[in-house]
KOLPAPA-829548 format. One line per 2 residues: number of its first residue (from 1); for each residue x negated, y, z negated of N, C-alpha, C. Coordinates in pm, whole numbers, always signed. Atoms other than C-alpha are relative to their C-alpha. Example, Ala and Ser with C-alpha at 12.3 -4.5 7.8 and 13.67 -1.06 7.14 Angstrom:
BEGIN
1> -89:-119:+0:-1230:-450:-780:-90:+120:+0 | +82:-119:+6:-1367:-106:-714:+77:+109:-73
//
This chain:
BEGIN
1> -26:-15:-142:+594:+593:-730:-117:-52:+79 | +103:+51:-86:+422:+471:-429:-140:+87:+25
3> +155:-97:-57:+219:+781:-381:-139:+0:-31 | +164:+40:+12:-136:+643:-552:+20:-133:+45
5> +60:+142:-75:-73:+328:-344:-110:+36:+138 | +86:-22:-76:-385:+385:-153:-106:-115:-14
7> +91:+114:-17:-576:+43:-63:-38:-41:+122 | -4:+26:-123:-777:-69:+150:+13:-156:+107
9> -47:+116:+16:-640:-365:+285:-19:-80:+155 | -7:+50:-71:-786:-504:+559:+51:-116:+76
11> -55:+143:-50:-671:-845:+576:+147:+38:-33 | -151:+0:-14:-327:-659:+550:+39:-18:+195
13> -41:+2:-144:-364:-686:+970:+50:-104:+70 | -25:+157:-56:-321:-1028:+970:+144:-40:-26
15> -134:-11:+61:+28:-974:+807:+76:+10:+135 | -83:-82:-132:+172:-828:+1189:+5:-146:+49
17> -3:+185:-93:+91:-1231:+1313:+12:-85:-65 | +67:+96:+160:+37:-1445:+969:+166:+36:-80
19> -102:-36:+105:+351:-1278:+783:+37:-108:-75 | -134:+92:+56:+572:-1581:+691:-67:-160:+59
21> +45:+154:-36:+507:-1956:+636:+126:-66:+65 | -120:+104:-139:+695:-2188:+899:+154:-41:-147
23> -141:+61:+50:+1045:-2297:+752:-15:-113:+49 | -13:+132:-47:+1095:-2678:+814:+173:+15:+54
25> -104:-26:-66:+1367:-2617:+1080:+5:-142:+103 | +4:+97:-81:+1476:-2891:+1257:+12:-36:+131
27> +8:+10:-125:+1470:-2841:+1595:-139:+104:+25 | +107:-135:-29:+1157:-2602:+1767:+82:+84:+63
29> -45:-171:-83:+1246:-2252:+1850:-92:+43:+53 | +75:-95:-82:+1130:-2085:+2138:+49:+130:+41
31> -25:-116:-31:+1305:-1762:+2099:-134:+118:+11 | +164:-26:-10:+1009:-1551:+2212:-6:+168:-108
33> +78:-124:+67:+862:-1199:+2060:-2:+164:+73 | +76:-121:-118:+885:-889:+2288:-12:+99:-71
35> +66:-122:+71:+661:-633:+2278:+60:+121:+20 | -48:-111:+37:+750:-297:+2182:-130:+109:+12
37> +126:-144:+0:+552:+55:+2248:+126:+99:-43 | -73:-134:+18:+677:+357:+2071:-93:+104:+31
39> +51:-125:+14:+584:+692:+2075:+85:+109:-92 | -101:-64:+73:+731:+964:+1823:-87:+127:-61
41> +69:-92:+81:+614:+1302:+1682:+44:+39:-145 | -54:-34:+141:+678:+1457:+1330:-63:+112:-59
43> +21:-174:+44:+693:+1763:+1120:+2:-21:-180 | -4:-1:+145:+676:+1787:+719:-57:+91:-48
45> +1:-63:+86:+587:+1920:+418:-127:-55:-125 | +99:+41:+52:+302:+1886:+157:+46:+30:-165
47> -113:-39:+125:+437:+1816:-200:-99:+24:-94 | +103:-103:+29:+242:+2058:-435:-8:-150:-136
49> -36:+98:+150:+178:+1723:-737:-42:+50:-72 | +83:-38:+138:-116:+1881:-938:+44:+169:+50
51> +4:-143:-4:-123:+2251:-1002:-134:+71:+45 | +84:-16:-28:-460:+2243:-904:-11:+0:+166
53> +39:+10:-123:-382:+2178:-531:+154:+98:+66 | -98:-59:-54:-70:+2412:-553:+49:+113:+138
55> +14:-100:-122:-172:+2682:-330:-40:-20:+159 | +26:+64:-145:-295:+2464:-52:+126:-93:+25
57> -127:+127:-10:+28:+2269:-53:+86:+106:+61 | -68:-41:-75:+215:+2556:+167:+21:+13:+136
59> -8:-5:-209:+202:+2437:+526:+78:-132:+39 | -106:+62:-36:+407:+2264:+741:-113:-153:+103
61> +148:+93:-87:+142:+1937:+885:+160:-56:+102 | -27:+22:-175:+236:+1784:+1268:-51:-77:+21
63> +45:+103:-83:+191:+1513:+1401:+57:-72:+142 | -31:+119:-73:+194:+1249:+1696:-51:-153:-49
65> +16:+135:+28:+234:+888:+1662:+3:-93:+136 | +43:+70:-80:+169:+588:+1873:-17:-172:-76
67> -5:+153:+46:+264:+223:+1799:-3:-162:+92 | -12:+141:-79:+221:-148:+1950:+86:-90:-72
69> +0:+73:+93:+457:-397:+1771:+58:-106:+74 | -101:+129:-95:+629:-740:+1849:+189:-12:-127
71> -107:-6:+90:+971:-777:+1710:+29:-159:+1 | -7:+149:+26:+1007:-1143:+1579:+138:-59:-45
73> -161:+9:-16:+1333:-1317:+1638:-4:-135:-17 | -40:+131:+17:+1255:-1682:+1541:+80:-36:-138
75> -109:+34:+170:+1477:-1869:+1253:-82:-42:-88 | +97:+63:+143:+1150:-1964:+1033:-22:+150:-33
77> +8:-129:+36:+1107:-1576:+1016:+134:+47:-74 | -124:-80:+43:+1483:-1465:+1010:+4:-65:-163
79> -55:+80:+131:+1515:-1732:+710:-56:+79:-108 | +88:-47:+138:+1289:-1536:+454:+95:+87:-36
81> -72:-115:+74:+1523:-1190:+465:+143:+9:+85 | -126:-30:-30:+1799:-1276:+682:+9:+157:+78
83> +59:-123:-70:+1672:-1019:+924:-56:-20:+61 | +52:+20:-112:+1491:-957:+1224:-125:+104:-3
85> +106:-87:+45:+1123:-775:+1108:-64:+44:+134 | +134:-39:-70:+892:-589:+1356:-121:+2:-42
87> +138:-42:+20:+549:-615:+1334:-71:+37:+62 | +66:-64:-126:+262:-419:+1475:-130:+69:-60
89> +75:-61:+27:+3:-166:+1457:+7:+167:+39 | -53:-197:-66:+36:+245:+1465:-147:+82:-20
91> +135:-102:+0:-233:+516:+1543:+105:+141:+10 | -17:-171:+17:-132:+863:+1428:-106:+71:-24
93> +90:-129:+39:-284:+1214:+1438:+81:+95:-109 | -122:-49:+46:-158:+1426:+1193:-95:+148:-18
95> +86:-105:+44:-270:+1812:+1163:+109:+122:-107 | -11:-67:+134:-232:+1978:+832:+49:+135:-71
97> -59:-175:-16:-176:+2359:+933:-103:+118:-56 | +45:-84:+52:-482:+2463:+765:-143:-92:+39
99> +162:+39:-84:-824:+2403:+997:-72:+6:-121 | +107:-23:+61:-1053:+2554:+775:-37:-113:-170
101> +32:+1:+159:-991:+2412:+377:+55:-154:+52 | -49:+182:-6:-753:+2024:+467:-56:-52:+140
103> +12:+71:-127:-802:+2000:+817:+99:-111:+93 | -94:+86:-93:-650:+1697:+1051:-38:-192:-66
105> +42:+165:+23:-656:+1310:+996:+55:-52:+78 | -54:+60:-65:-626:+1039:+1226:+10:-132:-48
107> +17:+91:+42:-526:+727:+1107:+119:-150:+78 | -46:+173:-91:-469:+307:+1223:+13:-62:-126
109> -71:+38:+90:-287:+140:+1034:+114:-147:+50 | -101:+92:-6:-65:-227:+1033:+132:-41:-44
111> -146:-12:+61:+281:-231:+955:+102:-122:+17 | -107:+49:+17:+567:-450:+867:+162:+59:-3
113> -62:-57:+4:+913:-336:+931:+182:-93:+39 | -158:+56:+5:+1257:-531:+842:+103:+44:+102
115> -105:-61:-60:+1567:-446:+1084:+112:-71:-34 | -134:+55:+49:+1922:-500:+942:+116:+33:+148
117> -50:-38:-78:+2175:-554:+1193:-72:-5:+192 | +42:-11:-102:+1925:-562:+1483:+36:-25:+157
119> -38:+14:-109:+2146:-712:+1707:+96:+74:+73 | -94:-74:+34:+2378:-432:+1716:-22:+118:+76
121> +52:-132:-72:+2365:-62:+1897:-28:+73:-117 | +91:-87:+45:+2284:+122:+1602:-31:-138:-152
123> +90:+114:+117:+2052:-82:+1304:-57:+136:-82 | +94:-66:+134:+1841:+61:+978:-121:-55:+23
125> +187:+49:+89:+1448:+0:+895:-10:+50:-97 | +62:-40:+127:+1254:+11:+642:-115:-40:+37
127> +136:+18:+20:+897:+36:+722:-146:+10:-66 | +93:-36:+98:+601:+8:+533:-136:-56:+70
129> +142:+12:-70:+230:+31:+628:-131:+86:-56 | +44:-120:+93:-103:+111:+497:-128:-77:+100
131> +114:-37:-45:-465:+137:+667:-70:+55:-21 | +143:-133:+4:-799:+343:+698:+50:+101:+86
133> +34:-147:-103:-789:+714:+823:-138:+69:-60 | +91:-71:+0:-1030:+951:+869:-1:+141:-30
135> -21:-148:+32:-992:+1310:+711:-125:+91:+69 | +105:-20:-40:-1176:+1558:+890:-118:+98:-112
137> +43:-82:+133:-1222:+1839:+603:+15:-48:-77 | +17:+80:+168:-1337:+1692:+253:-65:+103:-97
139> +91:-62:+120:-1456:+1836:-81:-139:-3:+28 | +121:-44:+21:-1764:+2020:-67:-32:+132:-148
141> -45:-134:+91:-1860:+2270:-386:-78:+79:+5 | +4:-122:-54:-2005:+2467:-180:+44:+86:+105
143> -56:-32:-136:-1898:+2474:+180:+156:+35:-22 | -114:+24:+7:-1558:+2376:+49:+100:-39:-87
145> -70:-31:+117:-1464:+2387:-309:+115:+2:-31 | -136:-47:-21:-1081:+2466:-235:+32:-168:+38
147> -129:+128:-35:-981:+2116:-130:-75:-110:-92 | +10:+107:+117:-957:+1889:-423:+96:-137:+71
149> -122:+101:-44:-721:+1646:-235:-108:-115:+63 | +43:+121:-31:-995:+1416:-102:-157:+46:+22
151> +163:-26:-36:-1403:+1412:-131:-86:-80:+80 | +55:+93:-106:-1481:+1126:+177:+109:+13:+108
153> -20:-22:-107:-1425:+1127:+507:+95:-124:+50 | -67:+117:-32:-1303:+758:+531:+105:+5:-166
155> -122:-11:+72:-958:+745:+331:+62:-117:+39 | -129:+114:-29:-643:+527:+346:+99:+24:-45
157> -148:-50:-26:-303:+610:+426:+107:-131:-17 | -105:+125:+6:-13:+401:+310:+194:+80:+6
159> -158:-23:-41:+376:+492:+484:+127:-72:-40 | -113:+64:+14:+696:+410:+372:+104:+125:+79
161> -6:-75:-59:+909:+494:+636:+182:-68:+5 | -150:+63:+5:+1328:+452:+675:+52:+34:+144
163> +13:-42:-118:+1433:+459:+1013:+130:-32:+60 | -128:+27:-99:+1778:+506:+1248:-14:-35:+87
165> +54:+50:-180:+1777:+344:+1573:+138:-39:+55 | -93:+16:-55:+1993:+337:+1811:-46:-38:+158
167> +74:+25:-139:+1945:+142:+2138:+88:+36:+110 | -61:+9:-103:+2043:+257:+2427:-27:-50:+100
169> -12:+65:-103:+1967:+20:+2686:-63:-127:-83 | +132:+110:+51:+1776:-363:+2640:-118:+33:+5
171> +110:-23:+12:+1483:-222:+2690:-29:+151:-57 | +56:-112:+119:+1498:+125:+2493:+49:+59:-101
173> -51:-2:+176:+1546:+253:+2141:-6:+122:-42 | +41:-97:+99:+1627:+583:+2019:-14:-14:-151
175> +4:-42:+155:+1474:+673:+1657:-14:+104:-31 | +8:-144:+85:+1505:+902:+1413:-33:-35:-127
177> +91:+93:+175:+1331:+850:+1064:-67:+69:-56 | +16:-95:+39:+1232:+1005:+777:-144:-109:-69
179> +107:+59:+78:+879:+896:+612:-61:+80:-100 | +61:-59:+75:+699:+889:+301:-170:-36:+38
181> +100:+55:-43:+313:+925:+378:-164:+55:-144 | +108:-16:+141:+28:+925:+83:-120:-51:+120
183> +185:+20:-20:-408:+936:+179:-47:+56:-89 | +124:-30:+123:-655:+939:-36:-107:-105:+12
185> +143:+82:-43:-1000:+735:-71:+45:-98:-168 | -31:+89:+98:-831:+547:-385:-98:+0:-121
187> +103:+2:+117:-1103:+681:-641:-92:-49:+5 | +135:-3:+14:-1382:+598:-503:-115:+78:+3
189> +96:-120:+6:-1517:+939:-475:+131:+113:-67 | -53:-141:+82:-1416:+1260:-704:-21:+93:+76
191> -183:-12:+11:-1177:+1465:-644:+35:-84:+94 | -70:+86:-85:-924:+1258:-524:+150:+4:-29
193> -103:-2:+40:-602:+1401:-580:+118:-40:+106 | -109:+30:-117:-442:+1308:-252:+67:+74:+68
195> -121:-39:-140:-214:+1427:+12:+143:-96:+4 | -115:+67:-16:+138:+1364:-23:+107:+94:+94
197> -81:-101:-96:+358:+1471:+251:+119:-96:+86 | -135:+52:-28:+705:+1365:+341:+7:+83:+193
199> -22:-44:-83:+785:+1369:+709:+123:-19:+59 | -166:+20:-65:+1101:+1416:+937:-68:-40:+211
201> +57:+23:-154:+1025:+1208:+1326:+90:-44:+72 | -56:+49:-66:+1173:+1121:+1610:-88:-45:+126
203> +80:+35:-104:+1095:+938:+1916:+62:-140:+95 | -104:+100:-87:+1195:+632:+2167:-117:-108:-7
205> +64:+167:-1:+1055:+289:+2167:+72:-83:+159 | -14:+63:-134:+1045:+83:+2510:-53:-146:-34
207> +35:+112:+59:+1047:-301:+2508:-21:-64:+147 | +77:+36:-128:+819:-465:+2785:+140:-120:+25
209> -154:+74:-40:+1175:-761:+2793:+47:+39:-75 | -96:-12:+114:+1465:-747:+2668:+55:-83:-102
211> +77:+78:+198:+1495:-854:+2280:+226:-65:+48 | -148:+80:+35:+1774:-1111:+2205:-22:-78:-124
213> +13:+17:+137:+1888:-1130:+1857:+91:-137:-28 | -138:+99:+80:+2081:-1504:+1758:+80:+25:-81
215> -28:-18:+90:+2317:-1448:+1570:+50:-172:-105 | +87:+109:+42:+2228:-1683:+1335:+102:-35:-164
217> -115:+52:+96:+2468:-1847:+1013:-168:+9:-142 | +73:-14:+127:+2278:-1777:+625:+23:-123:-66
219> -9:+119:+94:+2173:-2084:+406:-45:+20:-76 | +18:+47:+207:+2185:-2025:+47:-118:-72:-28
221> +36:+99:+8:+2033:-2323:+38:-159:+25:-45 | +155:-27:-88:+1723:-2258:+207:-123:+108:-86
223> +113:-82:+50:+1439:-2135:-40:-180:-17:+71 | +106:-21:-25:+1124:-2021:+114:-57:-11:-71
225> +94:-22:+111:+940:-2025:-211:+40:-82:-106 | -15:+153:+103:+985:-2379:-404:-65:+58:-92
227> +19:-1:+169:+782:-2273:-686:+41:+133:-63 | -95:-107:+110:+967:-2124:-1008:-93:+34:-36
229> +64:-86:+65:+704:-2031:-1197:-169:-30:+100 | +114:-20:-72:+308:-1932:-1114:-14:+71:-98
231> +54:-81:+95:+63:-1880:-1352:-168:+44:+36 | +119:-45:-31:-267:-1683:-1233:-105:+36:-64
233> +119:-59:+70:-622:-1643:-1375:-113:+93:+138 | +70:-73:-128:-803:-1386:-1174:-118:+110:-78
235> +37:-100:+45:-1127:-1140:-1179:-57:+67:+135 | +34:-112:-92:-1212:-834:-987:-84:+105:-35
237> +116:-85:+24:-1463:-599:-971:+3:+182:+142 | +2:-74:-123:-1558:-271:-744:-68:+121:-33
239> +103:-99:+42:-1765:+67:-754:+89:+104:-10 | -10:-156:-42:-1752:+448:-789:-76:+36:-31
241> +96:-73:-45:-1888:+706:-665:-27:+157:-72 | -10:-179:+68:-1940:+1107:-861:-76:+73:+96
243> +75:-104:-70:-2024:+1332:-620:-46:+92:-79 | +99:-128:+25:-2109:+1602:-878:-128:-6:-40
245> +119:+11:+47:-2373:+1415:-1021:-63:-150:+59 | +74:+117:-108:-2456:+1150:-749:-40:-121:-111
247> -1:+169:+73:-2356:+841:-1008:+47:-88:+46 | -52:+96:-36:-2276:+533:-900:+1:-104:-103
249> -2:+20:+128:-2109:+374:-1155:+125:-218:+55 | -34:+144:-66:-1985:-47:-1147:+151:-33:-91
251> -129:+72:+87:-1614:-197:-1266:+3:-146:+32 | -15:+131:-33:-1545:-547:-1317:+126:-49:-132
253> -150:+55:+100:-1215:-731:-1536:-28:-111:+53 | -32:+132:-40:-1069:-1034:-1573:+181:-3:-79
255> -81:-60:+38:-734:-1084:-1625:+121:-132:+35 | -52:+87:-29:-417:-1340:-1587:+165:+45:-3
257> -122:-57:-63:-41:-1304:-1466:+85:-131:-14 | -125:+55:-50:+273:-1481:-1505:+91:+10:+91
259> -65:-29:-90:+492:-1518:-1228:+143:-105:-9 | -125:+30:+6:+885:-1609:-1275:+77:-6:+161
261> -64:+19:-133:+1070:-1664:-908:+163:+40:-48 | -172:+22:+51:+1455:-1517:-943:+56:+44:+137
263> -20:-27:-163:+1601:-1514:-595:-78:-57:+131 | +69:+26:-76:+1476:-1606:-290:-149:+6:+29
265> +151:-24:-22:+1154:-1355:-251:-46:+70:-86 | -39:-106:+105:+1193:-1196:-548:-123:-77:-134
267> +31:+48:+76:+966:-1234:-856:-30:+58:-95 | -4:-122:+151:+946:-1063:-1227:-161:-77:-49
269> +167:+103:+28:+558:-1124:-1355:-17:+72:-151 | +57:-112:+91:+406:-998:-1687:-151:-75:-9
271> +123:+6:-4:+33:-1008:-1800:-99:+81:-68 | +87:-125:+95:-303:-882:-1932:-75:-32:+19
273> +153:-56:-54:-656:-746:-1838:-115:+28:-63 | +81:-58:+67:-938:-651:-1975:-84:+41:+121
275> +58:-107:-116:-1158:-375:-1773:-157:+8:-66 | +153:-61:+34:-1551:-307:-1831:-35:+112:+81
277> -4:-138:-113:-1565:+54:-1694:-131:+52:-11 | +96:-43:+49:-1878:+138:-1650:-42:+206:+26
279> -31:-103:+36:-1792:+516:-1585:+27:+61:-140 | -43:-48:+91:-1660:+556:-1902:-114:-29:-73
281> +107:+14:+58:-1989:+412:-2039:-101:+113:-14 | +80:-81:-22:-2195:+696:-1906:+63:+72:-48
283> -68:-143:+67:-1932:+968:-2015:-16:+3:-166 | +48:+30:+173:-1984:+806:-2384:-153:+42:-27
285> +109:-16:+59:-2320:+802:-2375:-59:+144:+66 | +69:-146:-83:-2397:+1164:-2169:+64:+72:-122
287> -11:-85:+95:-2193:+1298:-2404:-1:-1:-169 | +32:+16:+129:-2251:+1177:-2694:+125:-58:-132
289> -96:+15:+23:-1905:+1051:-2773:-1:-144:-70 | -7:+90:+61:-1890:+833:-3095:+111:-66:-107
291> -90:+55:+152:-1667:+612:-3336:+42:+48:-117 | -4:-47:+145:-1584:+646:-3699:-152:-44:-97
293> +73:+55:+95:-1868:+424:-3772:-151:+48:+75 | +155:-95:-56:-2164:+690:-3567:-36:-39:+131
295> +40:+52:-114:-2175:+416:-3295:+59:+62:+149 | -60:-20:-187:-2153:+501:-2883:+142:-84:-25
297> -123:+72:-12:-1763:+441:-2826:+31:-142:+96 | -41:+129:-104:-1649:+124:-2677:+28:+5:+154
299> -33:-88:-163:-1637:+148:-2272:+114:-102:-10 | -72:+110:-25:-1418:-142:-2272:+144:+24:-1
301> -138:-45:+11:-1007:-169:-2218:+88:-79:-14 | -74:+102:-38:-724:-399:-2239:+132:+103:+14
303> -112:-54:-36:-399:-368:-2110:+97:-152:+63 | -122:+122:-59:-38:-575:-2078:+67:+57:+99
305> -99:-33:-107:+161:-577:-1775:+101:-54:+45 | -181:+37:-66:+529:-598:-1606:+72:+41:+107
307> -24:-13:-145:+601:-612:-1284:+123:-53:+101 | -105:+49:-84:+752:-714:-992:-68:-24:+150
309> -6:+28:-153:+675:-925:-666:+82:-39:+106 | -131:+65:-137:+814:-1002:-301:-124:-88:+46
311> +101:+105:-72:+680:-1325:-198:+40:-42:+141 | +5:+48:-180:+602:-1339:+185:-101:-118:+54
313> +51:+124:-40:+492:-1648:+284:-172:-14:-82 | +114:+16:+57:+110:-1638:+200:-33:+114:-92
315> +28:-117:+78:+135:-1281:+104:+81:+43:-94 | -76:-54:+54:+242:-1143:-187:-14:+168:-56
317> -3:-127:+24:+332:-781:-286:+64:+13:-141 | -86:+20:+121:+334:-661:-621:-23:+114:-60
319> +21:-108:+54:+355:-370:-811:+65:-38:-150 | +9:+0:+164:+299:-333:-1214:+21:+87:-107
321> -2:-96:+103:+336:-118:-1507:-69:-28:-139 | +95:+58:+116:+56:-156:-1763:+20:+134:-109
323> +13:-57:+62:+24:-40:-2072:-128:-11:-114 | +82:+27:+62:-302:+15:-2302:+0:-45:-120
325> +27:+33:+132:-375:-176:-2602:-93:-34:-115 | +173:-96:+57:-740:-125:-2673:-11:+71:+134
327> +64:-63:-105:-882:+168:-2541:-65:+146:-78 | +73:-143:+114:-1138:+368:-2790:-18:+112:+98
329> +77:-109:-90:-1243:+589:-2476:+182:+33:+42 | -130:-41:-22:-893:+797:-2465:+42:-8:+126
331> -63:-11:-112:-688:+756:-2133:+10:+81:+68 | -109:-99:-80:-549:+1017:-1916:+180:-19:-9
333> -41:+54:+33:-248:+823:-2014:+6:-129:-100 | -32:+133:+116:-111:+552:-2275:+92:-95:+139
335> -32:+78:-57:+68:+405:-1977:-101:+8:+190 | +42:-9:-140:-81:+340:-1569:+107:-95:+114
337> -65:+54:-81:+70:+158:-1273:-189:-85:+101 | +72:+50:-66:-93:-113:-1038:+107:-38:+112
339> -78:+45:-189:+2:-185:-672:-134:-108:+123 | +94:+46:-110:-166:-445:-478:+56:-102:+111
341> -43:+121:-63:-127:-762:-218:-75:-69:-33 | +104:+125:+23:-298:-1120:-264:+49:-71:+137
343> -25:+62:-104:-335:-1339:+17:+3:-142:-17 | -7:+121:-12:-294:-1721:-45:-139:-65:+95
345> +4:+94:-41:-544:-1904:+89:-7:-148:-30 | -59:+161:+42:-447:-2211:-39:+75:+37:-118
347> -137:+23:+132:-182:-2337:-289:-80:+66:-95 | +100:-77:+66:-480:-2260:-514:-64:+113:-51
349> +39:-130:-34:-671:-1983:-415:+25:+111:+26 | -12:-127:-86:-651:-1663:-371:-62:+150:-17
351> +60:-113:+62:-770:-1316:-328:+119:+143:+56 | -13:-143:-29:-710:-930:-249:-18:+103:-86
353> +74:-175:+14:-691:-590:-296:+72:+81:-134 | -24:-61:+51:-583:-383:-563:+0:+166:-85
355> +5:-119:+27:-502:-40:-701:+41:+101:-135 | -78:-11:+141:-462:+101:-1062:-25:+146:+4
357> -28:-135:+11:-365:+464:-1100:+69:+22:-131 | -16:-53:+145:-313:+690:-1387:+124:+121:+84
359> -100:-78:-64:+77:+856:-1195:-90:+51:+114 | +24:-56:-144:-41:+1066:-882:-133:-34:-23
361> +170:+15:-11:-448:+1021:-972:-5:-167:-3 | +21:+135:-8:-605:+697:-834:-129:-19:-94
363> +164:+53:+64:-859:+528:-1091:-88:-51:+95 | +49:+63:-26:-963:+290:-914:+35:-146:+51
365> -50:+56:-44:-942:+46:-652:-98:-117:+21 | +28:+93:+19:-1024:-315:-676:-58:-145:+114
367> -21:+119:-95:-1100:-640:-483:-3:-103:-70 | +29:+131:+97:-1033:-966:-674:+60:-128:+79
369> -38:+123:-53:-998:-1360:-633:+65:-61:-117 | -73:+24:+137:-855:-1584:-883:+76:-174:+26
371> -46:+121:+42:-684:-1954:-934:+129:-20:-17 | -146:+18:+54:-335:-2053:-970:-5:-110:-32
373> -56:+118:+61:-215:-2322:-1163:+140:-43:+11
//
């Protein structure tokens, strides 16, 4: 599940203006962009994952929200999903129900958000969005011992959000929408078990003009993404942090990916890594944790993977399912998951962010570049 997708993805902001590479359309479109302001509050629930954070998982968290987006109505956009996406940026507060031990978070965040139907009085979303927040209460083990759900102050929140809308005029939009919302600091500081909390919102959206949707004829034809296959060599690296014993400990891999194209934006990948953890180095050698043959255990890891991307113009989104196939220093699992984006810059090149989790616990979150062939 999405809930250890926690990255921090700055150059995901450029996605709200950057999304989608031009279509070779043969005439210019000047259907324009209007902007959109919402506002919406929300109510939920905190889903108890570990048993360790069970007893703080009984309150009801609250929030307000606050969004800027443009809703993009040209035919080099519509062509990718056959749809009419919003993009934008949202600032929520959200408070927790429990001052003293979780506290409140406010978090900014860039979002992408499909609309089926848009030209229509009532439409669907599907939004998804992930950013930096700021938690105000964090793990302390003394002040604050009781909250294992996040030990830094700077975090990152990633929403998947499904949304009813119904417009009632050209210029305003009732919604109603149910979201999934995960924060956490992605393992770069211990504990880090997260905050997962499902919300129920409503609210109205106002559009500075009024939006006009073409209705617009589908071409088969028309592939955004000429290449079938894509084969990637990539390496990434990144830190952590142990608050109990103030280590700062270094990761670095290298690693390479197949990429198959079946559909339009659609793509099936598999692959394999190798990890140099240097956490697990110190836990070998602090504790004394050796082989068959007397020696310090191996820190080292490999692992194959099988996935699945959506290719958006420069960006792609992809989420994995690895499995270990050396790994003398025992797991927390025999299987993990990875979730990241890469950004294209060139046919060539490219980099981003990534996130490998062991189910609800984040290992560890990445930044890599890498080569295509």
């Amino acid at each position: 599940m999405i809930n250890s997708l926690n990255i921090n993805l700055s150059v995901f902001a450029i996605i709200c203006f950057f999304l989608l590479k031009p279509c070779h359309c043969p005439a210019q479109d000047t259907t324009s962009a209007p902007l959109i302001i919402g506002v919406r509050s929300h109510w939920g629930f905190i889903i108890p994952h570990s048993k360790k954070i069970e007893d703080l998982s009984h309150t009801n968290p609250w929030g307000i929200e606050m969004d800027i987006n443009w809703h993009l109505t040209r035919k080099n956009t519509w062509q990718y999903c056959f749809c009419y996406p919003r993009a934008g940026f949202s600032l929520s507060y959200t408070n927790f129900s429990n001052p003293e031990v979780i506290g409140s978070t406010i978090a900014f965040y860039p979002f992408i958000e499909p609309f089926t139907s848009a030209q229509k009085p009532f439409s669907l979303s599907i939004r998804f969005g992930m950013g930096p927040a700021y938690m105000t209460k964090i793990y302390d083990p003394e002040e604050n011992p009781e909250n294992l759900f996040n030990a830094s102050h700077l975090t990152f929140i990633v929403v998947l959000n499904l949304g009813f809308n119904y417009r009632i005029s050209s210029n305003m939009n009732l919604r109603i929408a149910g979201s999934y919302n995960h924060t956490s600091n992605g393992g770069i500081k211990q504990p880090n078990l997260g905050i997962n909390f499902p919300t129920i919102n409503a609210g109205l959206d106002w559009s500075l003009s009024s939006a006009y949707f073409p209705d617009r004829e589908k071409d088969p034809e028309l592939v955004p993404n000429p290449e079938k296959f894509r084969f990637d060599i990539y390496l990434f690296g990144t830190g952590k942090i142990d608050r109990k014993n103030s280590k700062s400990y270094l990761i670095s891999g290298l690693g390479c990916n197949f990429s198959a194209r079946v559909g339009r934006i659609n793509a099936m990948t598999c692959g394999i890594e190798w990890i140099n953890d240097g956490e697990i180095k110190y836990l070998a050698e602090e504790n004394h944790i050796t082989n068959k043959y007397g020696k310090i255990i191996d820190h080292h890891r490999a692992g194959i993977l099988f996935g699945h991307e959506l290719l958006l113009g420069r960006f792609i989104f992809s989420q994995q399912l690895g499995f270990y196939i050396y790994s003398p220093f025992e797991p927390m699992d025999a299987v993990y998951q990875r979730y990241g984006i890469l950004f294209k810059i060139s046919d060539r090149i490219f980099t981003g962010i990534n996130i490998k989790a062991h189910r609800h616990v984040a290992d560890f979150l990445d930044i890599r570049t890498g080569i295509t062939f």
